[in-house]
C-alpha positions in Angstrom: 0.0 0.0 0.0 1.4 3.7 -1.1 1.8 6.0 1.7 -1.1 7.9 0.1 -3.3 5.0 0.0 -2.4 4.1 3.5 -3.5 7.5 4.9 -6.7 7.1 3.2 -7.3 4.0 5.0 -7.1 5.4 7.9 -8.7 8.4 7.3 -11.9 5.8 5.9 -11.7 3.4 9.1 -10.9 5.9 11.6 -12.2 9.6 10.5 -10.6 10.7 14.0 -6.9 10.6 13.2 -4.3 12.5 12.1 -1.7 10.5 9.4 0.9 13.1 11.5 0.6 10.9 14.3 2.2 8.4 12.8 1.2 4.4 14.0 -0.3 5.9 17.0 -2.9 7.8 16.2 -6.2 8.6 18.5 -8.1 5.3 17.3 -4.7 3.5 19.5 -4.2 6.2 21.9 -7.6 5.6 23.2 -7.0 2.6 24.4 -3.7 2.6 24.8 -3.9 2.9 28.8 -6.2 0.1 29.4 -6.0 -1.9 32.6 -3.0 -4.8 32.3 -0.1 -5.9 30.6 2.8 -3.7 30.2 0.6 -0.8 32.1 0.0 -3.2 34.8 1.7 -1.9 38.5 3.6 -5.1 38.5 5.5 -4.4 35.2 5.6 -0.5 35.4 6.9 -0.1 38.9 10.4 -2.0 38.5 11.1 0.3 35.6 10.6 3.6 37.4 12.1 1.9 40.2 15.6 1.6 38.4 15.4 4.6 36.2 14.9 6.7 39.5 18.1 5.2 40.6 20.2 5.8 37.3 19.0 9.0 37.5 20.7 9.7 40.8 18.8 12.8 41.2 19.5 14.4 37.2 16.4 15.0 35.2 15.7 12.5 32.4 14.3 12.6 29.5 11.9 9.4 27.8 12.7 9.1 23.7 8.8 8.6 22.7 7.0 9.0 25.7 3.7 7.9 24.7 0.8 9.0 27.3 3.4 8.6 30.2 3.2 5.5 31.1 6.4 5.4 32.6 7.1 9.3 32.7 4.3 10.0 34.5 5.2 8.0 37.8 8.6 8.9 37.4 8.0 12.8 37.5 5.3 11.4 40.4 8.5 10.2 42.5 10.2 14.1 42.3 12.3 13.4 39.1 12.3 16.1 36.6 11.7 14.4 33.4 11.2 15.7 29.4 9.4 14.0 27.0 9.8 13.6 22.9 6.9 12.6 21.4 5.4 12.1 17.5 1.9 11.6 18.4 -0.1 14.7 19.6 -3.3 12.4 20.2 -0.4 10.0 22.6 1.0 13.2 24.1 -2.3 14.7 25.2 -3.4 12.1 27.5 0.4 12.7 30.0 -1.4 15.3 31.6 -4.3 13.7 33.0 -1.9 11.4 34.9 -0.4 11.3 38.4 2.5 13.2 38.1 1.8 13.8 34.5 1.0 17.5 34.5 5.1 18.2 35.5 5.9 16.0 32.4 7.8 18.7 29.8 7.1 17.4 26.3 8.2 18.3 22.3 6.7 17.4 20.1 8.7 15.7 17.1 11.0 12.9 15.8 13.1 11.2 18.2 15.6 10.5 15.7 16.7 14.6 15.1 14.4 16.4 17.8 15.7 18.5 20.4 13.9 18.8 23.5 12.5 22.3 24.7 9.7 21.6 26.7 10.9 23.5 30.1 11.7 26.8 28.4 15.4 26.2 27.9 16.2 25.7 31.1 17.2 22.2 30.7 18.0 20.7 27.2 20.8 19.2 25.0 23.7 18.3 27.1 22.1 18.9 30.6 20.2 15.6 31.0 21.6 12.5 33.6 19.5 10.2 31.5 17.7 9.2 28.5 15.3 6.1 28.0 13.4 4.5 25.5 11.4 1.5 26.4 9.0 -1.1 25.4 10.6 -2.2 22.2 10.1 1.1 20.6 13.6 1.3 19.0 12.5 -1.0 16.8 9.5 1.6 15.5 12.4 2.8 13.6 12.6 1.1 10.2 15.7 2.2 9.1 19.7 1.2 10.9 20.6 4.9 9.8 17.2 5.9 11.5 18.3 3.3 14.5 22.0 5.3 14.8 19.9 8.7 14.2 18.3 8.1 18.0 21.8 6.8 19.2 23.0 10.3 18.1 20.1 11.9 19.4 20.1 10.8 22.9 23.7 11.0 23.3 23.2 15.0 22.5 21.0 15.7 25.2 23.1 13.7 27.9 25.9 15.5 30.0 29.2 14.3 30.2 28.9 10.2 32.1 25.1 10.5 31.2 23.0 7.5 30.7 21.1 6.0 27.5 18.7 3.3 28.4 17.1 1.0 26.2 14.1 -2.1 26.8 13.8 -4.4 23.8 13.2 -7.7 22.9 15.7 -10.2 21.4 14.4 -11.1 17.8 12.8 -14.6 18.0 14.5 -15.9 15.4 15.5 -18.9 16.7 12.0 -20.4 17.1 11.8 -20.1 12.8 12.5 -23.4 11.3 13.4 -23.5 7.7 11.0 -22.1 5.6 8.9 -20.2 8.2 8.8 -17.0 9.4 5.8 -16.1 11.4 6.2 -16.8 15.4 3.2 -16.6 17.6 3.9 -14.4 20.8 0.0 -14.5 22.2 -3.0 -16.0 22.1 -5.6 -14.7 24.7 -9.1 -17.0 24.3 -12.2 -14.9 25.3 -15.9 -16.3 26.3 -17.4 -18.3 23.2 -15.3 -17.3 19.9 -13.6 -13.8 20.8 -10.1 -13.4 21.9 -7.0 -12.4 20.5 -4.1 -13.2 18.8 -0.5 -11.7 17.8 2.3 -12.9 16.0 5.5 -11.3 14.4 6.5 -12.1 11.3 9.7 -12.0 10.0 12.3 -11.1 6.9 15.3 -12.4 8.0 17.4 -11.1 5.3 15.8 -7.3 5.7 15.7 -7.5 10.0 12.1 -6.0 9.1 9.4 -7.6 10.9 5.2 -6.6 11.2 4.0 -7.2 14.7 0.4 -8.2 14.2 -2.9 -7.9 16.2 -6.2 -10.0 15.4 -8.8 -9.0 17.8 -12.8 -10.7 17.4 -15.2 -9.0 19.2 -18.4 -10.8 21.2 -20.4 -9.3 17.9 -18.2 -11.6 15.5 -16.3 -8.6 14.1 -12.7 -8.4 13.8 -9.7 -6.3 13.8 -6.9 -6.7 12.6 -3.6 -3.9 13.2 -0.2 -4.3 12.0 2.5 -2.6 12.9 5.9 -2.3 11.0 9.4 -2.7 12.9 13.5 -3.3 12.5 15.1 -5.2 15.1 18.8 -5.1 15.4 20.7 -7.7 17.5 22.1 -6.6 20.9 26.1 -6.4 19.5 24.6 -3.9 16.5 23.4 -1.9 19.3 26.7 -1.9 20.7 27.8 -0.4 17.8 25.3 2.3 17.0 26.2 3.7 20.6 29.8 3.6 19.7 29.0 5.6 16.4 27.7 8.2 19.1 29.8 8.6 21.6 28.7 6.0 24.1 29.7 2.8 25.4 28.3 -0.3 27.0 27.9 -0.1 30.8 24.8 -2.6 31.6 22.9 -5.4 30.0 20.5 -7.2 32.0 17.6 -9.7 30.8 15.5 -7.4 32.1 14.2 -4.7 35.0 14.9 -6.4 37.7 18.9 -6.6 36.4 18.8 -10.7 36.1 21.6 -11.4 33.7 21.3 -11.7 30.0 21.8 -15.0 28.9 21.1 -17.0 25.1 17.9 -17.9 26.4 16.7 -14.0 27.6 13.8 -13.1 25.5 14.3 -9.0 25.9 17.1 -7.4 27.7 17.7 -3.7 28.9 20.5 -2.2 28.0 22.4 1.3 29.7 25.4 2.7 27.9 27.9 5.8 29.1 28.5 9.1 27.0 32.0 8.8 27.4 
């Protein structure tokens, strides 16, 4: 589908959103914040819990921060933290959150966007941290896109200043020769609703489509995909390198178990040197 047909789509489907807001437009940012999984206490309170601590008191800043999942707790905890964020219709909903209203955002790109949002007084080269979780790296289709955020976040960190980064580990090894679609959840609902998602894969691209089939209790369906690049933990390694940063931390996950052949995501921290 062309770009321009694309935007008609979803101009047809969902009259509400904006093509500017990229793959998260209001028709997802509406129910983006519903109840469990990765906006559950259990999984958003070990993150905020480390970050707090890497922070050591510096403000932060959140590459893509969404409706504040994350940044919104954090600022609830005392942290000063800026926001980068595409989406106005994601964006808008920070705010309404504990903690949210003291969440500075910009608006724009994370790959070449310079933060403003606290009217200068803290920007480029003044933050103790930068994050970007929840696999969002890999919303960036592109390895020179990729290095782009590398770059990016290394700009706004002072001198010893920390980029963070949650994302999973490709799946390829659960492809067998000639396949490349690998299941990641199937949720069954009363009688024949529930929902289903599943990556597929292009090995010799390292573009995938994370995909989303939903059936409602009327019989109607859904079905959202979203493209992605994933890029191996050593390429990471090197993308920081290009910008000035090297490898301090890699854990499995949150809660700093180690990473290991069998980790399915890790979190990794590197050092503006």
């Amino acid at each position: 589908m062309t770009d321009d047909a694309h935007t008609a789509d979803l101009r047809a489907h969902h009259p509400g959103d904006d093509p500017a807001d990229g793959q998260f437009p209001e028709s997802v940012a509406a129910g983006y914040d519903d109840p469990g999984g990765a906006n559950d206490a259990a999984v958003v309170t070990p993150a905020v819990d480390l970050l707090t601590e890497l922070a050591d008191g510096g403000p932060v800043l959140e590459l893509a921060v969404g409706t504040g999942r994350i940044a919104a707790p954090l600022a609830a905890r005392g942290v000063r933290v800026g926001g980068i964020e595409l989406s106005r219709a994601m964006a808008a909903r920070i705010a309404g959150k504990p903690g949210g209203a003291d969440v500075g955002v910009t608006i724009g790109d994370m790959t070449s966007t310079r933060f403003d949002g606290f009217g200068g007084a803290v920007g480029p080269g003044d933050f103790a941290l930068a994050y970007l979780v929840f696999n969002t790296i890999s919303n960036v289709t592109t390895q020179d896109g990729q290095v782009d955020v590398f770059v990016n976040a290394a700009a706004h960190l002072r001198p010893g200043g920390l980029f963070l980064i949650e994302v999973g580990v490709p799946g390829l090894r659960r492809l067998p020769p000639g396949q490349d679609t690998v299941p990641f959840t199937v949720v069954p609902g009363p009688g024949d609703t529930g929902y289903v998602g599943f990556d597929r894969y292009d090995v010799a691209t390292q573009l995938f489509t994370s995909n989303h089939v939903t059936v409602r209790p009327d019989g109607t369906g859904r079905f959202r995909s979203v493209p992605f690049r994933y890029a191996w933990p050593a390429e990471m390694d090197l993308m920081a390198r290009i910008a000035g940063l090297r490898l301090r931390h890699r854990w499995a996950g949150w809660d700093r178990s180690p990473f290991t052949a069998d980790s399915e995501n890790h979190v990794s921290v590197w050092e503006k040197v």
